[in-house]
C-alpha positions in Angstrom: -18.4 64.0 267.8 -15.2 63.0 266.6 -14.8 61.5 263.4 -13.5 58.0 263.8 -10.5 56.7 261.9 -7.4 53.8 262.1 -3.9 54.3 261.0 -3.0 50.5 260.0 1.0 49.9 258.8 1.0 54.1 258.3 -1.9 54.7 255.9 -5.4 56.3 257.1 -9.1 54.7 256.9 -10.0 57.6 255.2 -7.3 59.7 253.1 -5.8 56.2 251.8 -8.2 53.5 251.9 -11.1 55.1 251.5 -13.3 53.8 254.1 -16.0 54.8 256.7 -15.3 54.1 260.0 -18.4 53.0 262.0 -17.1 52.0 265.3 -14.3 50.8 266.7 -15.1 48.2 270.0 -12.4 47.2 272.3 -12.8 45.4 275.7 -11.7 46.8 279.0 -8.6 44.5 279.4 -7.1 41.4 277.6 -8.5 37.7 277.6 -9.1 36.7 281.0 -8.6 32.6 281.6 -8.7 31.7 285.8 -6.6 28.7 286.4 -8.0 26.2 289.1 -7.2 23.0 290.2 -9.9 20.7 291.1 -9.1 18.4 294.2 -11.1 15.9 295.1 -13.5 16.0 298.4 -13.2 19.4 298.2 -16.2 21.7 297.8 -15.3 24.4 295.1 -11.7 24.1 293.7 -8.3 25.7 294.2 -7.8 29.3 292.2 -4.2 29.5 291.4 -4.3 33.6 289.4 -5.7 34.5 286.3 -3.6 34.0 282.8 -4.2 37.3 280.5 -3.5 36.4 276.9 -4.7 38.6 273.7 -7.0 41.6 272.9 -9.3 41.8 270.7 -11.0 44.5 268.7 -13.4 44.7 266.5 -13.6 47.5 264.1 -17.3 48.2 261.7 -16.4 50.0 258.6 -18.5 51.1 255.2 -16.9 50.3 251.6 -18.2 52.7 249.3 -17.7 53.1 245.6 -19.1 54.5 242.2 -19.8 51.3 241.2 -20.4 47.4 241.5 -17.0 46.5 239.7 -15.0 49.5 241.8 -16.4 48.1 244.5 -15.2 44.3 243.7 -11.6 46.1 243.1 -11.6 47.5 246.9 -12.2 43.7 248.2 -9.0 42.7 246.5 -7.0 45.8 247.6 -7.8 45.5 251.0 -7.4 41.6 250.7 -4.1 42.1 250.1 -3.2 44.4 252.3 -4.9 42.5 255.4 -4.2 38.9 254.8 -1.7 38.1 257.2 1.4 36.4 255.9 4.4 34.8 258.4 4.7 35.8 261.9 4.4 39.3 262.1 2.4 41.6 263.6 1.9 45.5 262.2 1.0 49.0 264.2 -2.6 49.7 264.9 -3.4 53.8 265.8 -7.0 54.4 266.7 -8.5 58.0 267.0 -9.4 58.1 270.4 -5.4 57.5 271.3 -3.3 59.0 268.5 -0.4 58.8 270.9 -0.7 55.0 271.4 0.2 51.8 269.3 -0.9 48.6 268.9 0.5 45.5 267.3 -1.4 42.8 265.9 -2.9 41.0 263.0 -6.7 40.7 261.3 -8.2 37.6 262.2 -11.9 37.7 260.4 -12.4 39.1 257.2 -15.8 38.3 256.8 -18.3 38.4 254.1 -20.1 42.1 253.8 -23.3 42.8 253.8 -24.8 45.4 250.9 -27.8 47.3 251.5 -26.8 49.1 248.2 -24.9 47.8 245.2 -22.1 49.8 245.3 -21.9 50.1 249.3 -20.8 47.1 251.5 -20.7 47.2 255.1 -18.2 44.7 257.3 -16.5 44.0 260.7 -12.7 43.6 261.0 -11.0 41.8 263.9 -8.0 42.7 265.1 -6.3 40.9 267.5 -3.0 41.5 269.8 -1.1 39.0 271.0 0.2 41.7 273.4 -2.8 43.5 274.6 -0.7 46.6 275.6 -0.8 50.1 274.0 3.0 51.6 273.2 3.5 55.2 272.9 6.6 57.2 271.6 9.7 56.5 272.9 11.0 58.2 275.6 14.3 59.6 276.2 16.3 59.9 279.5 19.6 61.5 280.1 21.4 60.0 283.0 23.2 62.7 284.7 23.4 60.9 288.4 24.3 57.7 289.9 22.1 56.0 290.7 18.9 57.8 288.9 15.6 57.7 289.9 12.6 58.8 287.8 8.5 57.9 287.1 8.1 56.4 283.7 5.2 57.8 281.8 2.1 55.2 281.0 0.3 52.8 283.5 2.0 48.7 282.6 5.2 47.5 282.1 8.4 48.9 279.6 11.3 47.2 279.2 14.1 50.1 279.0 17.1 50.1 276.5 20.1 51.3 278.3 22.8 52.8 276.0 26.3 53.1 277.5 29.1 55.1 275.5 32.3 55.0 277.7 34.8 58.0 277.6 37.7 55.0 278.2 38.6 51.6 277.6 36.2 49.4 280.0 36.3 45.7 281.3 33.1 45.7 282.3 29.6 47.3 281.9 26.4 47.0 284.0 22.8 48.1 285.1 21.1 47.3 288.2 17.7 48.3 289.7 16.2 48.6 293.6 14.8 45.3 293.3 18.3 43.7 292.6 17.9 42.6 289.3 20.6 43.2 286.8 22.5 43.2 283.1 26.4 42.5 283.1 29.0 42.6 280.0 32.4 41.6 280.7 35.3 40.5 283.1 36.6 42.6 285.9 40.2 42.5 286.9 42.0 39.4 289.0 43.6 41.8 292.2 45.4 38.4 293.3 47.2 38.2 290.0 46.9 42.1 289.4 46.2 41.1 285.5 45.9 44.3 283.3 43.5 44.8 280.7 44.4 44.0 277.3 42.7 45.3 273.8 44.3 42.7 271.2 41.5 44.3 268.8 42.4 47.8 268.6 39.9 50.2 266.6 43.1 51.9 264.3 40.3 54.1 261.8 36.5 55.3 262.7 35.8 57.0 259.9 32.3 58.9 259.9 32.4 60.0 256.6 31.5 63.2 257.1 34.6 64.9 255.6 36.9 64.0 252.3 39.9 65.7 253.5 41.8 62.1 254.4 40.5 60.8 251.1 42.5 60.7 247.7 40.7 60.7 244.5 41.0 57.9 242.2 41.5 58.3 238.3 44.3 55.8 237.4 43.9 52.9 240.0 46.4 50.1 241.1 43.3 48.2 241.6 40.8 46.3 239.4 37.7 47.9 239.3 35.4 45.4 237.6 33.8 46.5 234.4 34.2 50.6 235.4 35.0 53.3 234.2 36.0 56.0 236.9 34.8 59.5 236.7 32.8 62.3 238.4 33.6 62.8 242.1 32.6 62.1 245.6 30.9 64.9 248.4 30.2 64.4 251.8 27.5 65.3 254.0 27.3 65.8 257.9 27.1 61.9 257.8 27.7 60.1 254.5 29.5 60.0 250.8 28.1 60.8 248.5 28.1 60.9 244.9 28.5 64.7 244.0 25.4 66.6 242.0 25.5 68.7 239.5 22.3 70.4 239.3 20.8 68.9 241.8 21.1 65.6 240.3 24.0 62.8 241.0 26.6 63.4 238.5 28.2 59.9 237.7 30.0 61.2 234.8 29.1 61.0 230.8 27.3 57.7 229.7 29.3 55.1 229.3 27.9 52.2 227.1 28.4 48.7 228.4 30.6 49.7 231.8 29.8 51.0 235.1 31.1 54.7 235.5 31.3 57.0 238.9 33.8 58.2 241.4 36.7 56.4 243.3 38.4 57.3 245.9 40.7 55.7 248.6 42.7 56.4 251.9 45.7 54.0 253.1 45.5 52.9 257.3 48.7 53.9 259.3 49.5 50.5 260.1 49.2 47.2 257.7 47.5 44.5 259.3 48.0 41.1 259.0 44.5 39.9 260.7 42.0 42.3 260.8 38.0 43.4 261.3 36.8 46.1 258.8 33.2 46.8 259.1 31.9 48.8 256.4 28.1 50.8 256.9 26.5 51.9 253.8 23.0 52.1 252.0 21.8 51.4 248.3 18.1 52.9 247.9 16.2 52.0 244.8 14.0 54.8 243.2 13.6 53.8 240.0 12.8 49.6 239.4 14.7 49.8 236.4 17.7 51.7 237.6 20.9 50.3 238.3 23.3 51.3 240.7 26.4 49.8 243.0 28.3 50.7 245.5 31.3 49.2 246.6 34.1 49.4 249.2 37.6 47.6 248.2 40.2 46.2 250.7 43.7 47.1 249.5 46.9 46.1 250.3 50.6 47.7 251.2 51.1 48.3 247.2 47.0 48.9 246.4 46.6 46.0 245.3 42.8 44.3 246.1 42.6 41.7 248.4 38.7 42.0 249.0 35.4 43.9 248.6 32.3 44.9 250.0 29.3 45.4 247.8 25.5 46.6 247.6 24.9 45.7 243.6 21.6 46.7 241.8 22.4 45.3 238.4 19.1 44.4 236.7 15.7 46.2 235.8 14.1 45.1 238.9 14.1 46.5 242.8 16.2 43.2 243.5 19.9 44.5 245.4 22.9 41.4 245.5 25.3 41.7 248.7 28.4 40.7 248.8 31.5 40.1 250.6 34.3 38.8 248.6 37.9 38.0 249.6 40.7 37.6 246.8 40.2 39.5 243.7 37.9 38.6 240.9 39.5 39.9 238.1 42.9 38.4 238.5 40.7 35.3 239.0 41.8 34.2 242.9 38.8 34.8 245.2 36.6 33.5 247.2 32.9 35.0 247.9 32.2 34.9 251.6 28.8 35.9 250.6 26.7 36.7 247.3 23.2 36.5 247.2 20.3 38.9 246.5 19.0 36.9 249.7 15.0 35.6 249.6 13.3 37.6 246.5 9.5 38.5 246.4 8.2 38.1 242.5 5.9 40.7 241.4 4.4 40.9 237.9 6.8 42.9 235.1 5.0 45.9 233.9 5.8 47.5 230.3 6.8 51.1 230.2 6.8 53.4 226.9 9.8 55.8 226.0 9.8 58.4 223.3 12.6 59.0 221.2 13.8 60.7 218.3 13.8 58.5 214.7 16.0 61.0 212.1 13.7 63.8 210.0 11.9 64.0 206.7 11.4 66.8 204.6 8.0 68.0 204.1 6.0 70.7 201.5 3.4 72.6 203.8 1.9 75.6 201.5 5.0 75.4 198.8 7.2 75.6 201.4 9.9 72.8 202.0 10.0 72.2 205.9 12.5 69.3 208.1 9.8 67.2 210.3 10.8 65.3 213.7 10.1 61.6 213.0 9.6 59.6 216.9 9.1 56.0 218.0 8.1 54.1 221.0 10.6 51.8 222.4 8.9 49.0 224.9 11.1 48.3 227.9 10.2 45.6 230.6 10.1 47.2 234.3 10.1 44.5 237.1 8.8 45.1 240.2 10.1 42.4 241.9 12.1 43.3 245.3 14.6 40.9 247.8 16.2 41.5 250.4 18.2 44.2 250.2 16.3 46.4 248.4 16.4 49.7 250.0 19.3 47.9 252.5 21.0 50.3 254.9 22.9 48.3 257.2 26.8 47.1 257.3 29.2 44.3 255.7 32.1 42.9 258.5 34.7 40.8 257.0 36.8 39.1 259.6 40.7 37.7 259.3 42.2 35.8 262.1 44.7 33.3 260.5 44.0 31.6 257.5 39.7 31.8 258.9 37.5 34.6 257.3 34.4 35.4 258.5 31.1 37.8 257.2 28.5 39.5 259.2 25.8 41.7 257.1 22.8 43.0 259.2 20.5 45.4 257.9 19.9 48.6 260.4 16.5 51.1 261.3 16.9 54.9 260.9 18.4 55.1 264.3 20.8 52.5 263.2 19.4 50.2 265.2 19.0 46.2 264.1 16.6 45.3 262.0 16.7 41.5 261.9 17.0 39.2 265.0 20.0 38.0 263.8 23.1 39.0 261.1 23.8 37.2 258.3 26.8 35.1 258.8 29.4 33.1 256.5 32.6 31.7 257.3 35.4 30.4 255.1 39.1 28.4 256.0 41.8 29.2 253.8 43.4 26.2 253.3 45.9 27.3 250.7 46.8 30.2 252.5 45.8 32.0 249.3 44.5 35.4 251.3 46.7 35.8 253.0 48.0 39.5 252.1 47.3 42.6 254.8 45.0 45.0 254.7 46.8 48.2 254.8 43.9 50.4 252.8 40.6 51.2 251.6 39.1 52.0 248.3 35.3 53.2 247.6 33.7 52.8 244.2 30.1 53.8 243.6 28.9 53.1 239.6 25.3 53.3 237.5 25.1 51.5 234.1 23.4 53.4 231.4 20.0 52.2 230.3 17.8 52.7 227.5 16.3 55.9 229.7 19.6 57.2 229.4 20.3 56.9 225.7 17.4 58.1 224.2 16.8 61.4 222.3 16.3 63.3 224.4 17.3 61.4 227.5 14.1 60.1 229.8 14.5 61.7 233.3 14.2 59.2 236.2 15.9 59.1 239.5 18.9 57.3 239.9 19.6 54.9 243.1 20.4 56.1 246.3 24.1 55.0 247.1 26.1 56.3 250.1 28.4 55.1 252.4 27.7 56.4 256.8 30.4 54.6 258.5 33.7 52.4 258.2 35.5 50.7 260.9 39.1 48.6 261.0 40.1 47.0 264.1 43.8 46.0 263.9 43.5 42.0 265.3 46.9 40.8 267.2 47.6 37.4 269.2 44.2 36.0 267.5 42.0 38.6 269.3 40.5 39.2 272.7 38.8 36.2 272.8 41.9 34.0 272.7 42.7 35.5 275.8 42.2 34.3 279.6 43.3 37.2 281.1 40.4 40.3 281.6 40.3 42.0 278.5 38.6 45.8 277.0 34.8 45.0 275.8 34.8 48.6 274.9 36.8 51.2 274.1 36.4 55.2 274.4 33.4 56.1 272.0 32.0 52.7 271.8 28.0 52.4 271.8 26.8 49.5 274.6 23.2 49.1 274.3 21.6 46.4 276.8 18.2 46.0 275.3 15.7 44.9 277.9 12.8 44.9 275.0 14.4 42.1 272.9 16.5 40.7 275.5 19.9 41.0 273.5 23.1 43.8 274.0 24.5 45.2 271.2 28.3 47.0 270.4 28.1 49.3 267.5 24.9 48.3 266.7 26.5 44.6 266.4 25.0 41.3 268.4 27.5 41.6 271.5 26.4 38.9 273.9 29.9 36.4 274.4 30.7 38.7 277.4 27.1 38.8 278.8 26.9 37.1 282.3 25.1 34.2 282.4 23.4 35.1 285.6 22.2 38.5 284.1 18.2 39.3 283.3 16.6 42.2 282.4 15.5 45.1 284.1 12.3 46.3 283.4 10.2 49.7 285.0 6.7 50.3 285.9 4.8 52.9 284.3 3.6 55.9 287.3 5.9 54.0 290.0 9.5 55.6 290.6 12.6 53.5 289.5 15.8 53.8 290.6 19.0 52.3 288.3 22.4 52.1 289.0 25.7 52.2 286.7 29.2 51.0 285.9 31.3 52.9 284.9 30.1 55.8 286.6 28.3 59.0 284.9 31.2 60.5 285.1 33.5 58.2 282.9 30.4 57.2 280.7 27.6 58.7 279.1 24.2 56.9 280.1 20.9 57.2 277.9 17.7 55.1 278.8 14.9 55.3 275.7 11.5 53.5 276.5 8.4 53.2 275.0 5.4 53.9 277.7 2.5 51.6 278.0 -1.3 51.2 279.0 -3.2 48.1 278.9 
């Protein structure tokens, strides 16, 4: 027999929790409720289908432990990691059907029963508001138009169609055999013959995968706040990074009391006078008490700052500020679109030891005179507390059209995907016409600050954050952008990523919310597992490269 066991949020019954698995009970099918209207002088009633709602399932597991008190200390670590707090629900893998997923919450944690002291025996319910199982998701190149193929599973999936044109495009759409469709965009007026126009053209895509259009930075004509700039940038295959010397980031020698790292910066081909720059980077936390930033600056014709970016992690905790700021701070104009370490989750500040040297003494052992290391233990607070965006990877727009300014932040998956229904967004009229300069370049800092780790004798080893930047974007804006226009205009250009997402009902551009050019009398198509679906495209295959991903399902 197999052994049973449950994968809950990524850890196992057994190698993690610790726990027995007695059974796990589910029912054939979801919640069944028949709805019937009654009319009067009729014998029997009126049956009108069946509504399916949740699923339940009810898994029996053993608590086992040395003793009563170890015992006590498992009900409180499973408390916590069971109790249910907000809306969400996490994955549920069961051994019978390793390849399949559930979501849901516990619902009944109920008092165990103890045949023996130290072992307690107790029945979890689980429940999902969508009954379905999910496997993996599935990939499917689209090399013909239309394309028909059998989805894997038995229920419904709800496809995500990604769309990367190899031209500009007016207009993108998906339609299945039973007529239902997704369209983004505006076609082209053949009375009026209108053109398409791009009054946002994308003028640098930089993947930041190679340094060679980058200048290092050592004397800069911008203000770098409280840094000192040393040490160097590398790139990978798809970020910047700061470079290692044995392994280990190199951010140059400690500097007490200022920020120190590598800056460099590259100038656009074109100044722009209203603008989009979009900049996609990541600042991971390792260490609670480390502190690390990274920063991209907005430059103008002379290098001069007219704005920044920021991921800042500038205290002993896991808590990360974000920022977008216009202006510039030191010369004491700006305006912060943005600044906020967001909602932050309080955890209880441990204390952490450190060793370090305390000068010598000179000591007789057997008539001989001998120099003796004297040591002392500092006591530094580490806080575990978290926001955020802690361990954010995601992107910070700023937006210039006029004298208005504008901030989108949106924290991405590891396929770049959203991760949050919705961006963060700020906006900001400049009244005074005080920002007013061009962006014509780009300059990217990232910094530690030395802490007590670092300046004792010998130094503690601990792992610095995490800080790269994946991706920057500027889109030149002219004649107030395409939306100020009537006529038909480019929703996306060569190299673009369209994805209509039938799961969460939303299409995104570059991984950005991109629904102002979604039809209004658009839905969603959706496929059935084991029954062949047929989908057609615009553009064609052969001006556009088609994906569809879906996640199978069984109920």
């Amino acid at each position: 027999m197999d052994e049973l066991w449950f994968n809950f949020c990524g850890l196992f019954s057994g190698d993690d929790l610790d726990l027995i698995v007695n059974d796990i009970r589910r029912p054939l099918g979801p919640t069944i409720s028949e709805n019937v209207q009654e009319i009067p002088g009729m014998i029997g009633n009126l049956f009108q289908g069946n509504s399916y709602s949740s699923k339940t399932i009810d898994v029996d597991i053993t608590i086992s432990a040395d003793s009563v008190q170890k015992l006590i200390q498992k009900y409180h670590d499973l408390a916590e990691l069971f109790m249910q707090i907000g809306d969400r629900e996490f994955p549920m893998v069961f051994y019978d059907e390793p390849d399949y997923t559930y979501y849901g919450h516990f619902t009944n944690l109920p008092m165990p029963t103890r045949p023996y002291s130290s072992l307690a025996q107790v029945t979890l319910t689980f429940v999902c508001s969508d009954p379905r199982a999910y496997g993996e998701q599935t990939a499917i190149n689209v090399d013909t138009n239309p394309k028909t193929f059998t989805p894997q599973g038995t229920g419904e999936a709800f496809p995500i169609f990604t769309c990367i044109p190899k031209k500009d495009v007016t207009k993108i759409a998906v339609t299945d055999q039973e007529g239902n469709y997704a369209y983004i965009g505006a076609d082209v007026d053949p009375d009026i013959g209108n053109s398409p126009i791009d009054n946002e053209p994308l003028i640098l895509h930089d993947d930041c995968n190679t340094l060679a259009p980058w200048t290092t930075v050592t004397n800069p004509t911008f203000n770098v706040e409280t840094g000192v700039i040393q040490s160097s940038f590398r790139s990978t295959t798809e970020s910047f990074k700061v470079a290692l010397t044995n392994g280990s980031a190199d951010f140059g020698a400690p500097v007490a009391g200022k920020w120190h790292g590598p800056c460099m910066q590259r100038m656009l081909t074109q100044s722009c006078n209203d603008y989009r720059i979009r900049v996609r980077f990541y600042n991971n936390q390792y260490y609670p008490r480390a502190e690390g930033k990274v920063e991209a600056y907005l430059l103008d014709a002379k290098g001069k700052r007219i704005g920044k970016v920021m991921l800042k992690d500038p205290g002993n905790s896991e808590e990360v500020i974000a920022q977008a700021q216009i202006g510039d701070y030191n010369a004491g104009a700006y305006h912060n679109l943005y600044q906020s370490s967001g909602s932050v989750y309080k955890k209880r500040p441990e204390t952490i030891k450190l060793k370090t040297k305390n000068g010598t003494k000179t000591v007789t052992v057997k008539g001989k005179k001998k120099t003796e290391q004297l040591w002392k233990t500092v006591n530094r607070t580490e806080d575990l507390s978290t926001g955020t965006f802690t361990d954010f990877y995601g992107y910070i727009e700023i937006q210039k059209i006029g004298n208005k300014f504008r901030c989108e932040i949106m924290k991405l998956d590891d396929k770049s995907n959203p991760s949050w229904p919705k961006p963060i967004v700020a906006t900001y009229t400049d009244t005074q016409n005080q920002f007013s300069a061009a962006l014509s370049g780009i300059a990217l800092y990232a910094a530690k600050w030395d802490i007590t780790e670092d300046t004792t004798d010998p130094p503690k080893h601990y792992t610095p954050n995490g800080l790269g930047i994946t991706d920057i974007r500027v889109n030149n804006i002219v004649n107030g952008g395409n939306g100020a226009q009537a006529a038909p205009t480019v929703i996306a250009r060569a190299g673009d990523e369209i994805k209509i997402n039938c799961e969460d009902g939303h299409v995104y551009k570059n991984t950005a919310l991109f629904m102002d050019r979604f039809y209004i009398g658009s839905n969603w198509p959706k496929m059935q597992g084991g029954v062949p679906n047929t989908y057609g495209f615009e553009p064609d295959v052969n001006d556009a490269d088609w994906y569809i991903d879906y996640r199978p399902s069984r109920m």
